[in-house]
Structure formats: structure tokens, C-alpha cells
C-alpha positions in Angstrom: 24.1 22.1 94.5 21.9 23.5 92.2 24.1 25.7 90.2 26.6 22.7 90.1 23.5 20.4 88.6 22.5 23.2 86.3 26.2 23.9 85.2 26.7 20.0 84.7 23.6 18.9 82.6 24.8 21.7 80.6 27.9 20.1 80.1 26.9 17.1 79.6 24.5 18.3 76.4 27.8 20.0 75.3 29.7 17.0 75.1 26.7 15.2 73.5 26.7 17.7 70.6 31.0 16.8 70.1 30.0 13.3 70.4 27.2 14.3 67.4 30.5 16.1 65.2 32.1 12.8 64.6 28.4 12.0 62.4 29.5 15.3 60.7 32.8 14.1 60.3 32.3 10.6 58.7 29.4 12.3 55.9 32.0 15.0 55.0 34.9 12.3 54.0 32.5 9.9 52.9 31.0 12.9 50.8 34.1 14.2 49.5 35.6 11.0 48.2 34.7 8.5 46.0 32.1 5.3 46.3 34.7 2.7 46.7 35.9 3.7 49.7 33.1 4.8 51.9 33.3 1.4 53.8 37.1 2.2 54.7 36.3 6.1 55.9 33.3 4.5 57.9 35.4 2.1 59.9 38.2 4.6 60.5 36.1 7.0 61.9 34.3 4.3 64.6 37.6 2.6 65.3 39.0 6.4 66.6 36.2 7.4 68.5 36.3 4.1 70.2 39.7 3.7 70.8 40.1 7.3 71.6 37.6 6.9 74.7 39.4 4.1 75.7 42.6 5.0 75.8 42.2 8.6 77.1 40.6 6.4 79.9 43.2 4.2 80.3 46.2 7.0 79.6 45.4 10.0 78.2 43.0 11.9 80.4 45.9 11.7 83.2 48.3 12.5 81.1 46.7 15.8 79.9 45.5 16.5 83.4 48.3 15.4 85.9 48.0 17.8 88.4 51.7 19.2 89.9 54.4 18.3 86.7 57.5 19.9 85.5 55.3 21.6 82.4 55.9 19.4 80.1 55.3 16.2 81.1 53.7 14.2 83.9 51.2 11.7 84.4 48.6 10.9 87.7 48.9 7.3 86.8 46.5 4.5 84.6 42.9 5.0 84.6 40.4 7.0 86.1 40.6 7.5 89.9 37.6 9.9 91.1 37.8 12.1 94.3 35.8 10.8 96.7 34.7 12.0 100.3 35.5 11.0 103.5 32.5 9.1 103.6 33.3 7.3 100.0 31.0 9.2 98.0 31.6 11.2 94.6 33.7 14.6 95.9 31.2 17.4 93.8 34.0 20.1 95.1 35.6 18.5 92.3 35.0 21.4 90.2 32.3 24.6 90.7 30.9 23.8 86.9 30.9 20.2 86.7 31.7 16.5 87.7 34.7 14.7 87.4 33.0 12.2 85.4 32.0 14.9 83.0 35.0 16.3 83.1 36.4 13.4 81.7 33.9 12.5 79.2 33.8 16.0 77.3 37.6 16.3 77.4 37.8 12.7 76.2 35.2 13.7 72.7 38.0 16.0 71.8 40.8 13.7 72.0 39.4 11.8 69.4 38.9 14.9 66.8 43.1 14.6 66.1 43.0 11.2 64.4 39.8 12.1 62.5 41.7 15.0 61.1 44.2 12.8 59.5 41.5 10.1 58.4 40.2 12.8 55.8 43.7 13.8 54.5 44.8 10.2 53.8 41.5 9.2 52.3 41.4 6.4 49.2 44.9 5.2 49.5 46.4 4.5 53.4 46.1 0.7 54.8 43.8 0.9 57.8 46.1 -1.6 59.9 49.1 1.6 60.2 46.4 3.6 60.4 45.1 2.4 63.3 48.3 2.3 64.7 48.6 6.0 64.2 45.7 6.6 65.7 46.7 4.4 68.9 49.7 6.2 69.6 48.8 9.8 68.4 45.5 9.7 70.7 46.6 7.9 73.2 50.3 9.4 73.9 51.0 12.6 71.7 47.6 14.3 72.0 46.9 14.5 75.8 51.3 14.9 76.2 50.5 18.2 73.6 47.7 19.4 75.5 49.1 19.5 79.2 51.2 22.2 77.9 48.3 24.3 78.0 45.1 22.9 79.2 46.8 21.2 81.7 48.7 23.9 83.4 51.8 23.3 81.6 54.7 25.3 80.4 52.7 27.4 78.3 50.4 28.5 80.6 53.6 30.0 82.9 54.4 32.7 80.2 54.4 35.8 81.4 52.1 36.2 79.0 50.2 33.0 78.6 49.0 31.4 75.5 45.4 31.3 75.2 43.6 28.9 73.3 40.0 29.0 74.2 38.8 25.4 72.8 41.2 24.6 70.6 42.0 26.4 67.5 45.9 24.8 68.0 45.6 22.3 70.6 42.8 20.3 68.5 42.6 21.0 65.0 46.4 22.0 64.2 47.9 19.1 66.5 45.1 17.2 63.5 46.3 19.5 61.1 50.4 19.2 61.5 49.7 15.2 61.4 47.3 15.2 58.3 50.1 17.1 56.6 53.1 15.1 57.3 50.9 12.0 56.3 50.3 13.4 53.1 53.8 13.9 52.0 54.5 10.7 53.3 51.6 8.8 51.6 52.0 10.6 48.0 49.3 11.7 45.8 46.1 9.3 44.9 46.3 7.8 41.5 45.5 10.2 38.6 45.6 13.3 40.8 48.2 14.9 39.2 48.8 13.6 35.3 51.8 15.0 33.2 52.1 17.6 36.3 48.5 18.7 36.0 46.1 19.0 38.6 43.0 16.3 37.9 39.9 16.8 40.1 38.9 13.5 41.4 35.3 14.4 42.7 33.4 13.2 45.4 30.5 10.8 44.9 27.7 11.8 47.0 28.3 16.0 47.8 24.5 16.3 49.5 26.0 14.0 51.9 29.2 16.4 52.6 26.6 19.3 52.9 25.0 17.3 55.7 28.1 16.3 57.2 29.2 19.8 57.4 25.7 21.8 59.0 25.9 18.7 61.6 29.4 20.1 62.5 28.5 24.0 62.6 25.4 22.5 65.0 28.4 20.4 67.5 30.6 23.3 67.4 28.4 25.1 69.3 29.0 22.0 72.5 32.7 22.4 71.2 33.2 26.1 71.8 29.9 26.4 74.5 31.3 24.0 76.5 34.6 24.7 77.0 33.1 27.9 78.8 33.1 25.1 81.4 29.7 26.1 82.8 26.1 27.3 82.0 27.4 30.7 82.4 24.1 32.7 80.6 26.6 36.0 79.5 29.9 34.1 78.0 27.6 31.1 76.4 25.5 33.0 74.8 28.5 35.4 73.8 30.7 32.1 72.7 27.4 30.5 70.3 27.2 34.1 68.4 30.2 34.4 68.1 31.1 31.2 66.5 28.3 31.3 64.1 29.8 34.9 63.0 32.1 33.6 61.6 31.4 30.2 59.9 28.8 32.3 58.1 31.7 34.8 57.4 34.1 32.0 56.6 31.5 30.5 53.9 30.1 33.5 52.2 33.7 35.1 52.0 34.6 31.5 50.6 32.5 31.2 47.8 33.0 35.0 47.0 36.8 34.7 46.9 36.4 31.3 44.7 34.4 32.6 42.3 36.6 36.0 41.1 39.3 33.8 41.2 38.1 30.3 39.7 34.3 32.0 38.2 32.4 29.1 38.8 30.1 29.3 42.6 32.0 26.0 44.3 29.8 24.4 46.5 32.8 22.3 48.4 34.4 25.8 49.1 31.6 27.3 50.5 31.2 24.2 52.6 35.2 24.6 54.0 34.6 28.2 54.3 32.2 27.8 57.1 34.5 24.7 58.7 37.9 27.5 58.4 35.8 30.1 59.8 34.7 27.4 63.2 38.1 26.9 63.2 39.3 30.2 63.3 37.3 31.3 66.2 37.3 28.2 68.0 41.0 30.5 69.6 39.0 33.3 71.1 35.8 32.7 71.2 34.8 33.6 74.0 37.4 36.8 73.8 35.7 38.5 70.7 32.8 41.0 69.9 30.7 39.7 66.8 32.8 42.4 64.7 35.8 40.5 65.4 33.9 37.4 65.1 32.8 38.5 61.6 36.4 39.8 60.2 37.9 36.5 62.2 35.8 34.0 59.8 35.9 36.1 56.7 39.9 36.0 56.8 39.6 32.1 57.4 36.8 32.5 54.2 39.7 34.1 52.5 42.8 31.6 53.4 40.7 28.9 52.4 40.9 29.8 49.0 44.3 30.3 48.8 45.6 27.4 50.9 43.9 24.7 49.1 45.2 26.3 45.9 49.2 26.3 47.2 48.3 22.8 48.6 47.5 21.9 44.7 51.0 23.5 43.6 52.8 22.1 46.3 51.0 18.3 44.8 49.7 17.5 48.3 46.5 15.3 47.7 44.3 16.5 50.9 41.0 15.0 49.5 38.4 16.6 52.0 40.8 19.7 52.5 41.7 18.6 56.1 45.1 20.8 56.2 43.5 23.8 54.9 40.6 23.7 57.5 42.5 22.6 60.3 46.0 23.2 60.1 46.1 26.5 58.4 43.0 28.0 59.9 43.8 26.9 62.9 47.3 28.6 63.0 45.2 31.9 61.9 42.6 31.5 64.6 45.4 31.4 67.0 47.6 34.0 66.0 44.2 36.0 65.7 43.8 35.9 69.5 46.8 38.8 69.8 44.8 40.9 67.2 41.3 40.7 68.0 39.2 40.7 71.0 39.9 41.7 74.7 43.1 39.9 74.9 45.1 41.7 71.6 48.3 43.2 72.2 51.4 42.7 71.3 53.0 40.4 74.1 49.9 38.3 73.5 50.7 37.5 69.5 54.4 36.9 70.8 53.2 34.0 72.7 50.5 32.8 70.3 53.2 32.2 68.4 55.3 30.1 70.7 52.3 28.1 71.2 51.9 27.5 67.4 55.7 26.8 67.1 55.8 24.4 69.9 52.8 22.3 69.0 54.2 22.2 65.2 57.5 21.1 66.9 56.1 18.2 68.9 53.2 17.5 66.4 55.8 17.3 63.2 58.3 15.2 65.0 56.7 12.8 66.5 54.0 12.0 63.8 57.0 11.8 61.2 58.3 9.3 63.4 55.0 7.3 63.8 54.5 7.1 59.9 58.0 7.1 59.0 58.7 4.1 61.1 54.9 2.2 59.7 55.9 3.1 56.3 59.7 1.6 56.4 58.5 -1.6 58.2 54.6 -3.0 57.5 54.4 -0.3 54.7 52.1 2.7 54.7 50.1 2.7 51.4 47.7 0.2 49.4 49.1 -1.7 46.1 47.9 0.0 43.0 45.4 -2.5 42.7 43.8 -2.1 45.8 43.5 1.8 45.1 41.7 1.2 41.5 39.1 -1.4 42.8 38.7 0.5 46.1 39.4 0.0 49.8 36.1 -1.7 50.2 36.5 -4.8 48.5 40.3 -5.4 49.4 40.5 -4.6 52.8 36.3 -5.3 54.1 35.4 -7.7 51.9 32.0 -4.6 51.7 29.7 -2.4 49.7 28.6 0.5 51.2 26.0 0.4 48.4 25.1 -2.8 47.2 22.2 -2.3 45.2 23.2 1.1 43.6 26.6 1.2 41.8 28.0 3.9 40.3 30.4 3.7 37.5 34.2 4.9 38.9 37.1 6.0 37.2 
């Protein structure tokens, strides 16, 4: 009992510090975009953390967690139904590191982390009604669907050599990722982003505030990837919280090295997604790697960083907070790194890290090309031109985010 309590209160701090990365998550958009629309990012990010909880309640947690199912898809039916004892009382057999009720809560603070993905990519110019449509269906179906393939003992985890994904380099911030970018070449490019063919920078208003946004998620990532240890264990936590601080600092110092010999100016906003590609690299194998691998993990993410937000430029995607660069591309690296690093590399493992990656971009591409496709033909997808220029704020919340202090906007 005691090792169960100790093993759950650390848990339950763990899924406090997730809850604490969606803070992280609302400064960095708000941050990286301009005044107008900090209202709009604001209310996205509330809605999907509290529509996330509820429907991973209502749907998803059973869905991602069905117990005996064909691998691919099952469900253990609506809402949450706790093992109890003969005698009626909470069944704390339930699992040797924690509750059920914990259980639920921390798997149900990751859920959410999808949607908010895509909030940041379509930034300035979506309507928030399809939006939140997205987000009901991609949380509350797609997501925990996605994740029993894995996580849930699903067809992925019957390879002969299973997929590993330790919290979530592919089954969190790629399943984001793959949605963010279908979104974007759905949505098109914000206006003036690309004039005459030309890339235009379109800064953010209030960077500080992104600089805050991302230390608050370096400090949840350590419930993200301590947690998912999925106990108080002393040896792999302590392993898991050095490792993952390796390599954001790699990721950010490699980052701003790599932007300045090519662009020769020291970007802040790169430094600050160098740190968030190198979390996400080694959010895969976290809990697999030696701080070496750690290190060379988050300085490649550093690296790709650079380089992916630059071909997402040439390609004229408009990612405004650099969502798919983070989170889709890093991801797919952090992943694929598992079979090259660590105590799990070999050659059978990459083969399956990659059948993981291709069959969450199958499932993830289809289905949220559907979602949007189907939004953007019927109720329509993207504000009126209008709308864009005077900002979200006014036209769809009637709101300033900062009454008293207005900037002038292009």
C-alpha cells in the first residue's frame, strides 16, 4: 500500500505538470502571432482542454484502453466504469503504480495535446465553430482509435518486434503533427505571407510571452515523459528527467547555431523551437537512452528544425508557431531514433519504427482530410478577408485581449 500511495501521488504531480503544458501552450501561440487574435488562440486552447477531458471520459479513455480487441479497434463501452471489490470498494490491484482514477486523468491530459497542435498551425485565419468541430471528433474518436494500436495493446504492439514509443514522440505530437499539416494546405496561407511569391515575416506581437510559454513546457515535459514511467521508480525517473533536458538544451543550442551560419542573425524563435524539437525528439526513448544519446538525439532535432521550417517556407505552408516542424517532423525523427540510439537500436527495431510512423500518418492523414475537407465544402473552413485584417477578436468575440494598450497592426 505504501509503494502503491507513493507511486500514485507521484503520478498524480505528473499529470499536474501536463495539465500546467497547456499554459505553455496558449503563451507560445499567443506569443508567436499577432495582437488581434490572442482572444481567438485563448478560447481554442480552453475549449480543447475541456472538451478533451470530457469526451475521453465519455469515449475516449475506453476506446484507447479496451482491454481484449481485434488490434485495431474496440471499445469497453461509454464512460468510466471503475474496478471495484467484492465489498464495492475502489479495486487498488488495479494497477501496481497507480489508480484507475489516475490512470485516467493523466492519460486524459495527453489526449488533449492533438488538437492544441493544430490550434497553433491554423492560427489568425480558421473559424473557431469548424474548429471546434475538429477538435470534437479528432479527440474524441481519432486520437484514443490511433493510440490503442499501441498504448492499448493493439496491433502494433504484436510485432515481432514491437513499436516502442515511450510517451509519445508519434502517438502524441505527430498524430498533432499529420493534422496541423493537412489543415494548413487546406486553410491556405495568411494574408500577406507570401507577396509576388516571396516569403513576408509576419512577426509575433509579444515574444517575452512565447519565451515563457516555452520554459513552462520544458518544466511539464518533465510529468510528460516522468510519468509515463508509470511509477515513482527512483532509477528510470531520474534517468527519463536527464535525459529529456539533454536534449531540449541540445535541440536549442544546435538551433540557434545552425540558424545563424545559415540565416547570420542569432533568432530567438528558433532557439525557442529548438528546445521544443529536441522534447520532442526524445519524448520516443526516453527512458531507453544514455545522456550521450540524449545529447546527439536533441542536437539532430536542433538541426531539422532549421531545415524544416525553411522547406515548409518553400513549400508556402503558413505554420505560424512552427507546429509541423516541432511536432510532426521531430516527432517522426524521435521515433525513428528509437532503432538507432539507446538500448533498444537495431535493425528489426527501426523496421517497425517505421510501420508505426507509416500507420499513424495513414490513419492521421486520412481521416483529418476528411474532417476538414468535409467542414470546408459545407460551413466553410476559413474567415472572410475582412475578418482576417481587423482580427479574430472583434469578429468572432466581440473582445480585446488588451484594451487599454493597442498596438498599431499591419
Amino acid at each position: 500500500m505504501e509503494l502503491l500511495t507513493t507511486n500514485n501521488v507521484w503520478m498524480m504531480i505528473c499529470t499536474a505538470l501536463v495539465f500546467f503544458m497547456h499554459l505553455g501552450f496558449a503563451f507560445l501561440e499567443i506569443g508567436l502571432t499577432r495582437q488581434k487574435n490572442t482572444i481567438n488562440i485563448l478560447f481554442k486552447n480552453i475549449f480543447i482542454i475541456t472538451m478533451g477531458l470530457l469526451l475521453y471520459c465519455l469515449v475516449g479513455f475506453n476506446l484507447m484502453y479496451p482491454g481484449e480487441f481485434n488490434g485495431f479497434l474496440g471499445f469497453a463501452g461509454f464512460g468510466l466504469d471503475a474496478p471495484l471489490t467484492d465489498a464495492g470498494a475502489l479495486d487498488l490491484a488495479y494497477n501496481e503504480g497507480y489508480t484507475y482514477w489516475t490512470d485516467f486523468l493523466f492519460q486524459g491530459m495527453f489526449a488533449a495535446t492533438a488538437a492544441t497542435i493544430v490550434s497553433g498551425a491554423v492560427a489568425e485565419r480558421m473559424k473557431i465553430g469548424p474548429f471546434m468541430v475538429f477538435t470534437i471528433i479528432y479527440v474524441g474518436l481519432i486520437y484514443p482509435i490511433a493510440g490503442s494500436w499501441h498504448w492499448g495493446g493493439g496491433f502494433l504492439q504484436s510485432l515481432e518486434t514491437p513499436f516502442y514509443d515511450f510517451a509519445g514522440s508519434t502517438l502524441v505530437h505527430s498524430v498533432g503533427g499529420w493534422a496541423a499539416l493537412v489543415a494548413v494546405c487546406l486553410l491556405g496561407s495568411r494574408i500577406g505571407k507570401f507577396k509576388d511569391g516571396q516569403l513576408q515575416a509576419i512577426p509575433g506581437h509579444n515574444i517575452p510571452l512565447a519565451t515563457a510559454g516555452v520554459i513552462i513546457l520544458w518544466l511539464g515535459w518533465f510529468g510528460f515523459n516522468g510519468g509515463s514511467v508509470l511509477s515513482a521508480d527512483p532509477g528510470l525517473t531520474s534517468l527519463t528527467l536527464v535525459t529529456t533536458c539533454l536534449a531540449a538544451a541540445a535541440g536549442g543550442v544546435v538551433a540557434a547555431l545552425v540558424s545563424f551560419l545559415k540565416f547570420k542573425n542569432l533568432d530567438l524563435t528558433m532557439f525557442l523551437n529548438g528546445i521544443l524539437g529536441g522534447l520532442v525528439g526524445i519524448t520516443a526513448g526516453a527512458d531507453q537512452m544514455s545522456p550521450t544519446d540524449a545529447i546527439l538525439i536533441g542536437a539532430i532535432a536542433g538541426t531539422i528544425i532549421v531545415f524544416a521550417v525553411s522547406l515548409i517556407d518553400r513549400l508556402k505552408l503558413d505554420d505560424p508557431v512552427g507546429a509541423i516542424a516541432v511536432h510532426l517532423v521531430c516527432g517522426i525523427w524521435g521515433t525513428l531514433a528509437v532503432g538507432i540510439f539507446g538500448a533498444l537500436a537495431s535493425g528489426a527495431q527501426f523496421v517497425s519504427q517505421l510501420i508505426g510512423v507509416a500507420s499513424y500518418a495513414g490513419i492521421c492523414i486520412v481521416s483529418s482530410f476528411l474532417i476538414i475537407f468535409i467542414l470546408k465544402k459545407t460551413v466553410g473552413i476559413r474567415v472572410s478577408e475582412r475578418e482576417e485584417l481587423e482580427g479574430l477578436d472583434a469578429h468572432e468575440h466581440g473582445m480585446d485581449a488588451y484594451p487599454d494598450f493597442r498596438l498599431n497592426e499591419h
